[in-house]
MIMITI-669270 format. One line per field, with one value per residue (C-alpha): residue number from 1; residue in three letters; x, y, z. Coordinates in steps of 0.2 Angstrom, whole numbers. Layout:
<nodes>
num	c(NUM, ...) $
residuo	c(ALA, ...) $
xx	c(X, ...) $
yy	c(Y, ...) $
zz	c(Z, ...) $
</nodes>
This chain:
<nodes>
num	c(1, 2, 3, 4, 5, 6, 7, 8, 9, 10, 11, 12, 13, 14, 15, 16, 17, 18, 19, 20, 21, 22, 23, 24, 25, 26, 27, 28, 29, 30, 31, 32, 33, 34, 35, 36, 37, 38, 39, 40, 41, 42, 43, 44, 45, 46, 47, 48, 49, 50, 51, 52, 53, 54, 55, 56, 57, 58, 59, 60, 61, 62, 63, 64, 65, 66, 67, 68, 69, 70, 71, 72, 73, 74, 75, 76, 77, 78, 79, 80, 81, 82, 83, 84, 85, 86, 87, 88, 89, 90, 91, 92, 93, 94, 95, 96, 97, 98, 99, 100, 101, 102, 103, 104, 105, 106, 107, 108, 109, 110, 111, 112, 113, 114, 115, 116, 117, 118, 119, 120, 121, 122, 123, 124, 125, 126, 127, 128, 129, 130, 131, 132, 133, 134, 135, 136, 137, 138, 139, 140, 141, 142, 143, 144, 145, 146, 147, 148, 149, 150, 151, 152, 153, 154, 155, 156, 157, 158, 159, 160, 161, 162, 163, 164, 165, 166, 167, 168, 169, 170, 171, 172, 173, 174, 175, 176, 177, 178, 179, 180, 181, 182, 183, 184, 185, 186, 187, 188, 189, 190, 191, 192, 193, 194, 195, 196, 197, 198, 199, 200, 201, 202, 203, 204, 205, 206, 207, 208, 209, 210, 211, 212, 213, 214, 215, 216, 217, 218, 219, 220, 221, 222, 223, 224, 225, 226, 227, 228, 229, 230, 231, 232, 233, 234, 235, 236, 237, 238, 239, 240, 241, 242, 243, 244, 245, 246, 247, 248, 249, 250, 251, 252, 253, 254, 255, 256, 257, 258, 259, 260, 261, 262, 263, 264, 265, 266, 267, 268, 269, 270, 271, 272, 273, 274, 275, 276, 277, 278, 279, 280, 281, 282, 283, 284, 285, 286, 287, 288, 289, 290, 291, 292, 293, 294, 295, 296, 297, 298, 299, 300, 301, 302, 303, 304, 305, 306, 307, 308, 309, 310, 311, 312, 313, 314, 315, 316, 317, 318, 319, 320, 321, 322, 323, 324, 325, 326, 327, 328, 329, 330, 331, 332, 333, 334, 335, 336, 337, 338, 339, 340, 341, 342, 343, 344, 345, 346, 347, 348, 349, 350, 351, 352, 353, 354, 355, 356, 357, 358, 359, 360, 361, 362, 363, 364, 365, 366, 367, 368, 369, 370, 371, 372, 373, 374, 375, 376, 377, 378, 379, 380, 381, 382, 383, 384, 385, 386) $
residuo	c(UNK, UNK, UNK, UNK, UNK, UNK, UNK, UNK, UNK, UNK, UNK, UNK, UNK, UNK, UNK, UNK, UNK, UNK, UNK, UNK, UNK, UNK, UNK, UNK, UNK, UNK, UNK, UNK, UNK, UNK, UNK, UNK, UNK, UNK, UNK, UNK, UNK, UNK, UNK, UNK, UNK, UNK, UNK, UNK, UNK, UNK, UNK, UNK, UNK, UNK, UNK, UNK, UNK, UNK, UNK, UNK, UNK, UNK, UNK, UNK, UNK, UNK, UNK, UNK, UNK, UNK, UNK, UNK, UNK, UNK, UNK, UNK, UNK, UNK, UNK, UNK, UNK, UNK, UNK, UNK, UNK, UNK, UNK, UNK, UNK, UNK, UNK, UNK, UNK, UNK, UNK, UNK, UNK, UNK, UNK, UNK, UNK, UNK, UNK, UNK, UNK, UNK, UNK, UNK, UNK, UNK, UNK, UNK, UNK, UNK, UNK, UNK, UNK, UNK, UNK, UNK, UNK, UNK, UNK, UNK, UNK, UNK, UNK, UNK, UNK, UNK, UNK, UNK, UNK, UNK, UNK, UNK, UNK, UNK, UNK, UNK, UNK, UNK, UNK, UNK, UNK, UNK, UNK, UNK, UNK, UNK, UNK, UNK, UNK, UNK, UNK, UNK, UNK, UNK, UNK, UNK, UNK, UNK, UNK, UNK, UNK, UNK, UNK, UNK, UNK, UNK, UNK, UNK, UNK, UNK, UNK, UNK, UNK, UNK, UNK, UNK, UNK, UNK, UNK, UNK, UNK, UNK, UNK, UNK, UNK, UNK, UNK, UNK, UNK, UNK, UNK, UNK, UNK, UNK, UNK, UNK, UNK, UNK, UNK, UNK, UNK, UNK, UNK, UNK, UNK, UNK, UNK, UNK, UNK, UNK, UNK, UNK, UNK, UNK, UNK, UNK, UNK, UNK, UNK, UNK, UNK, UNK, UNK, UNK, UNK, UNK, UNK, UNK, UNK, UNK, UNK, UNK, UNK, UNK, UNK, UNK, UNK, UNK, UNK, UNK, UNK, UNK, UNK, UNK, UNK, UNK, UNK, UNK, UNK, UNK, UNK, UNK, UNK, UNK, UNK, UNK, UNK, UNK, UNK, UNK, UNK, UNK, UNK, UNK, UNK, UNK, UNK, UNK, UNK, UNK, UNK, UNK, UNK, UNK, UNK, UNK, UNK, UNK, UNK, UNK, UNK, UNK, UNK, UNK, UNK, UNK, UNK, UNK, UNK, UNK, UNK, UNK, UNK, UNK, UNK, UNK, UNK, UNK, UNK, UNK, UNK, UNK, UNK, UNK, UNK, UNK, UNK, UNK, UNK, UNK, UNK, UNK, UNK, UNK, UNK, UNK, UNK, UNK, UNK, UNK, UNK, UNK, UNK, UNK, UNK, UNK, UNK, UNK, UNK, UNK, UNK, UNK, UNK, UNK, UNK, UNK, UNK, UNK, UNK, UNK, UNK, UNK, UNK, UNK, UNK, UNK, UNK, UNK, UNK, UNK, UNK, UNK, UNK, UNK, UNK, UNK, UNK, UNK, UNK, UNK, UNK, UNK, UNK, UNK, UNK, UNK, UNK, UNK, UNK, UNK, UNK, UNK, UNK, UNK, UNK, UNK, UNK, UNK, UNK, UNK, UNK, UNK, UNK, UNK, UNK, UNK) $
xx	c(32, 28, 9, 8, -10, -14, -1, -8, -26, -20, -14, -32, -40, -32, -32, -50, -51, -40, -43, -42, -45, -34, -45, -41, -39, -24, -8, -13, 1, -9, 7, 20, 9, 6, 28, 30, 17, 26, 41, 39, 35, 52, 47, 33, 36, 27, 19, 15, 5, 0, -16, -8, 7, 4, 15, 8, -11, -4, 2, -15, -24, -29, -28, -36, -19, -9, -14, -17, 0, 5, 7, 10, 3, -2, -3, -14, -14, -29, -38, -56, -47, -48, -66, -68, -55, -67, -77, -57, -51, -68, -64, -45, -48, -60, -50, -43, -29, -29, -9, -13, -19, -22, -21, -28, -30, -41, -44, -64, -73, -92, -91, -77, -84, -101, -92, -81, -94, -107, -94, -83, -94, -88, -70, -62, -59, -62, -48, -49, -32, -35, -20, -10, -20, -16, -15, 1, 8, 5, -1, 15, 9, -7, -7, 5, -8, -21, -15, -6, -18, -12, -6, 11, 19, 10, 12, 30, 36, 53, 42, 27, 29, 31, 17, 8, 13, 13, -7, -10, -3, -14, -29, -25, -21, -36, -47, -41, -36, -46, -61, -65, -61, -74, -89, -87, -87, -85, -69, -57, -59, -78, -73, -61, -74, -86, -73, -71, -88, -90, -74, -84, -99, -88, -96, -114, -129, -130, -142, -144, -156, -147, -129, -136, -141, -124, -116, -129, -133, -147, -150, -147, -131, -122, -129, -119, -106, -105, -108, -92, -82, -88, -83, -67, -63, -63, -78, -89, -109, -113, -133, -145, -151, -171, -178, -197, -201, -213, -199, -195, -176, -166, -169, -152, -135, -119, -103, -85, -68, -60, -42, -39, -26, -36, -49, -36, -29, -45, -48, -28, -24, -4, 1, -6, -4, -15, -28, -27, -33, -45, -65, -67, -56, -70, -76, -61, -55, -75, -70, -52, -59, -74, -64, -50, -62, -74, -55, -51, -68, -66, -86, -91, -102, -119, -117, -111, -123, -128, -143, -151, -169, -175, -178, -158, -154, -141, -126, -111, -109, -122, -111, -124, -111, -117, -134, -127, -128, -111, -115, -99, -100, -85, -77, -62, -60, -49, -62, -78, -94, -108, -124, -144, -141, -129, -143, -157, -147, -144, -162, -169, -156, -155, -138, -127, -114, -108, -90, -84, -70, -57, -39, -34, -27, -34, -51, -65, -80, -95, -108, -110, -111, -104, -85, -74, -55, -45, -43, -26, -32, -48, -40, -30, -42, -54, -56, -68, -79, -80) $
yy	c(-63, -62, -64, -73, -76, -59, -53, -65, -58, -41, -46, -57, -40, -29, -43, -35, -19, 0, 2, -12, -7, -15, -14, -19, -13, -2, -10, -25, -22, -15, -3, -17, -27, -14, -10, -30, -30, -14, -22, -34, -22, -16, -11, 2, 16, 18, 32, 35, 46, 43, 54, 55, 63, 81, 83, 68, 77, 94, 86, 81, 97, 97, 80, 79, 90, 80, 61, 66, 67, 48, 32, 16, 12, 23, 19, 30, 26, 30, 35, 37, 55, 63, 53, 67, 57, 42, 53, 61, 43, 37, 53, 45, 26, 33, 40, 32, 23, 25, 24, 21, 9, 14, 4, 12, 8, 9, 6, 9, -3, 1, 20, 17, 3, 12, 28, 19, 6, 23, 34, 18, 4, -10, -1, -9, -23, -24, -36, -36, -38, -46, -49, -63, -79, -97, -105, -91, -95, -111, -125, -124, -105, -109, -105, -91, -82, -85, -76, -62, -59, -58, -40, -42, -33, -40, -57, -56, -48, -53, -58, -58, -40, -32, -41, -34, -16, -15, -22, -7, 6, -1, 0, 19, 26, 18, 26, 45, 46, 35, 36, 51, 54, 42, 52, 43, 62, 57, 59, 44, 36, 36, 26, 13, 9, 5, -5, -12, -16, -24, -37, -42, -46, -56, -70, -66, -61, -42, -33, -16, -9, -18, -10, 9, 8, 2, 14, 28, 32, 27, 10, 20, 26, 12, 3, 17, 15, -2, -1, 10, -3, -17, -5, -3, -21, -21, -34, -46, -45, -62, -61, -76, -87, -90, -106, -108, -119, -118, -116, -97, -93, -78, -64, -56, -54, -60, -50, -56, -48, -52, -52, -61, -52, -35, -44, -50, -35, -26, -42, -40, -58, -52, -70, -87, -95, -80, -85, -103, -99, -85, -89, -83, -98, -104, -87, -82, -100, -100, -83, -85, -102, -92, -82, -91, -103, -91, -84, -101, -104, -87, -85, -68, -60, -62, -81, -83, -84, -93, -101, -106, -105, -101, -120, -121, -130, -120, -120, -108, -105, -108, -105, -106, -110, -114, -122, -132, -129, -133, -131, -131, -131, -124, -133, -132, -149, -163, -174, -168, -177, -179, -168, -166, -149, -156, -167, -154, -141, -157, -161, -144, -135, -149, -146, -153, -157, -153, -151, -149, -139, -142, -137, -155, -165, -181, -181, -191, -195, -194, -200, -203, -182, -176, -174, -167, -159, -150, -132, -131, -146, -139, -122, -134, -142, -131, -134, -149, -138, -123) $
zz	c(6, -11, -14, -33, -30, -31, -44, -54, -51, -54, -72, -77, -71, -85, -97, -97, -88, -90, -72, -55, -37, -25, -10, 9, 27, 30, 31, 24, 11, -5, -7, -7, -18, -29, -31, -34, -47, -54, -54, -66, -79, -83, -103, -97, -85, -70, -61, -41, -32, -12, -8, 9, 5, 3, -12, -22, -17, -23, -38, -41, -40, -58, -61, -80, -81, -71, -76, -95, -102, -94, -101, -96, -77, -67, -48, -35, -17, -5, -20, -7, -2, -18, -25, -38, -48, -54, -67, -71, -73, -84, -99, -98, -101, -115, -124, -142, -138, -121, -118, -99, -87, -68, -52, -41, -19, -6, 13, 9, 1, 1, -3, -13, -25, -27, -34, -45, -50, -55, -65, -71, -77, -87, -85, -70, -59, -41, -31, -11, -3, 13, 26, 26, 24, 29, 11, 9, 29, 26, 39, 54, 55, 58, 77, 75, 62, 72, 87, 78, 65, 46, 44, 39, 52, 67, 59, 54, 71, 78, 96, 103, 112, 95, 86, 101, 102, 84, 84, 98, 89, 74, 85, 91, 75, 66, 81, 80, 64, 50, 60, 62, 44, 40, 46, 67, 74, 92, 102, 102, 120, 115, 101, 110, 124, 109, 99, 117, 119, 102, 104, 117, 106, 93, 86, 96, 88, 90, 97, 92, 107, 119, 111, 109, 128, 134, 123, 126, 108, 95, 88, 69, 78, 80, 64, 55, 64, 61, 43, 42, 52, 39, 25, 30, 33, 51, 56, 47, 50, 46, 40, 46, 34, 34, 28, 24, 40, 53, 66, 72, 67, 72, 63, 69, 62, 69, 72, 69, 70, 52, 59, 74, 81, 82, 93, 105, 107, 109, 123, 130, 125, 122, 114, 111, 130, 135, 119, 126, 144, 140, 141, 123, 113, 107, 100, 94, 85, 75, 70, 62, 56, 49, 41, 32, 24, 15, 10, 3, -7, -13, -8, -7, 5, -1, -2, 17, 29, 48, 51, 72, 78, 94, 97, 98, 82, 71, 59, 60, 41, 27, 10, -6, -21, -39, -32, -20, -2, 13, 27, 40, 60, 69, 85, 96, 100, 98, 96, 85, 90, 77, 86, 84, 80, 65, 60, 60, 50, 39, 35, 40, 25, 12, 15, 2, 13, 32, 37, 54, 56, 70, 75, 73, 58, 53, 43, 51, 44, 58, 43, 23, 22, 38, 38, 53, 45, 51, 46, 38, 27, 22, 16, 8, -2, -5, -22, -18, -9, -22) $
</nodes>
């Protein structure tokens, strides 16, 4: 599947930049993306190192050696193995007449854009990769995306059974290996009965006290090891939004799953008429829904919130965009109903506009600026939302 979208972003970034990151979750197809892209430039010559490959890494030893004498572009994969590279990179693109651009990739996002962003300001481009989306399925892969997930070899498996097996090998090798790697220094069945544990909170507000003492471990524990899982694209902590009322709102954040078919293995949902009888459909749908429309608004994570009170009223997703305010509430129903809780997010918000998303596929509208669509309709229309 070609990805033009991100081909496309790729080329506006070193319109302007020497350097882009291509940053995702592993497997998410950075490496094919990166050999299309590379493909297309059949009048320069093209480089490639993989940091995981230990004759690429050896290669790389001396790298202001190694990387000096290239031109053309340069493509470094898993680039957060060897960070001593940035300030290597930053002397390169300085040079006069730099002969080299650099794509570089990454399966770490925090660590890895703080480093680049300190030693190679104003010289490269960030570009997230996320797994397949539903605006590049398109809407009659809607279900099979949402119980698969969107990394392209779970998603394009021959059956369900591979998709499966394929999602569980994903899950034990990102436990024992990438983990650990990442600073987790706790032995892998540990690890799977907290990955466990926190499929279980998808889409809940988290508690941090009440997880430490299930797990057995400090609150600051398991908020660093969460913050690595968000870093490396794994799950979503969704923060509340706090409006200047006199009603008490949570103060918590929420946790979600960013791809769908992770969670459900992590839950042993093996295919979507498991999904459809298991008590968390309604958890899972508001997630994968969550996630595929602040994909298609292109909204980034500091503008994406949820608001609720303790009096009951709240809002799934709060998306602040070029001083306007949507507000969208997330159902799995056939038949969205307008609600007080709708209302109060409404007025309370100043919302702009409150769109109900649904599985279904006629738009309904439940008043003058409260909409119900369907999911594959709204990601396909999100340019009258951005």
């Amino acid at each position: 599947m070609r990805r033009e979208h991100y081909l496309a972003q790729i080329t506006r970034h070193f319109a302007i930049h020497p350097v882009v990151a291509l940053l995702g979750p592993r497997q998410c197809g950075k490496t094919t993306l990166a050999r299309m892209y590379s493909e297309e430039l059949s009048d320069i010559p093209v480089v490639r190192f993989d940091l995981e490959d230990p004759t690429d890494l050896a290669a790389l030893a001396e790298p202001k050696l190694a990387l000096q004498d290239l031109r053309g572009l340069v493509i470094i994969d898993e680039v957060q193995r060897l960070p001593e590279l940035f300030p290597i990179l930053r002397v390169l693109v300085d040079r006069p007449g730099n002969p080299a651009r650099f794509l570089i990739l990454g399966s770490a996002s925090r660590d890895l854009i703080r480093q680049s962003s300190e030693t190679l300001a104003g010289r490269i481009g960030h570009l997230e990769l996320t797994p397949f989306q539903l605006t590049e399925a398109g809407a009659p892969a809607l279900r099979t995306l949402w119980a698969r997930g969107g990394f392209p070899p779970a998603f394009l498996a021959p059956n369900e059974a591979h998709s499966y097996q394929w999602r569980k090998d994903y899950v034990a090798t990102f436990l024992e290996r990438d983990l650990p790697a990442l600073g987790i220094g706790i032995p892998p069945q540990s690890l799977r009965r907290f990955w466990m544990m926190l499929a279980h909170y998808h889409g809940q507000l988290l508690n941090f006290s009440e997880l430490g003492r299930s797990f057995g471990a400090a609150d600051t524990t398991i908020r660093s090891y969460l913050d690595i899982l968000e870093a490396t694209f794994m799950v979503r902590l969704l923060q509340p939004w706090h409006e200047n009322v006199g009603k008490r709102q949570v103060k918590a954040p929420k946790l979600f799953f960013r791809d769908p078919g992770l969670l459900h293995t992590l839950l042993g949902i093996s295919d979507l008429d498991a999904l459809l009888h298991h008590p968390k459909l309604g958890s899972s749908w508001e997630g994968f829904a969550l996630e595929e429309t602040l994909r298609a608004l292109g909204v980034d994570r500091e503008d994406a919130w949820f608001w609720a009170t303790h009096a009951g009223a709240e809002l799934d997703l709060l998306v602040t965009s070029g001083g306007r305010r949507l507000g969208f509430e997330i159902k799995y129903t056939a038949s969205p109903r307008l609600t007080k809780s709708m209302r109060s997010a409404m007025d309370t918000l100043h919302l702009d506009r409150l769109v109900v998303i649904y599985p279904g596929e006629r738009q309904l509208a439940l008043t003058e600026q409260i909409q119900a669509i369907g999911l594959a309709d709204l990601v396909k229309k999100a340019g009258e939302f951005a």
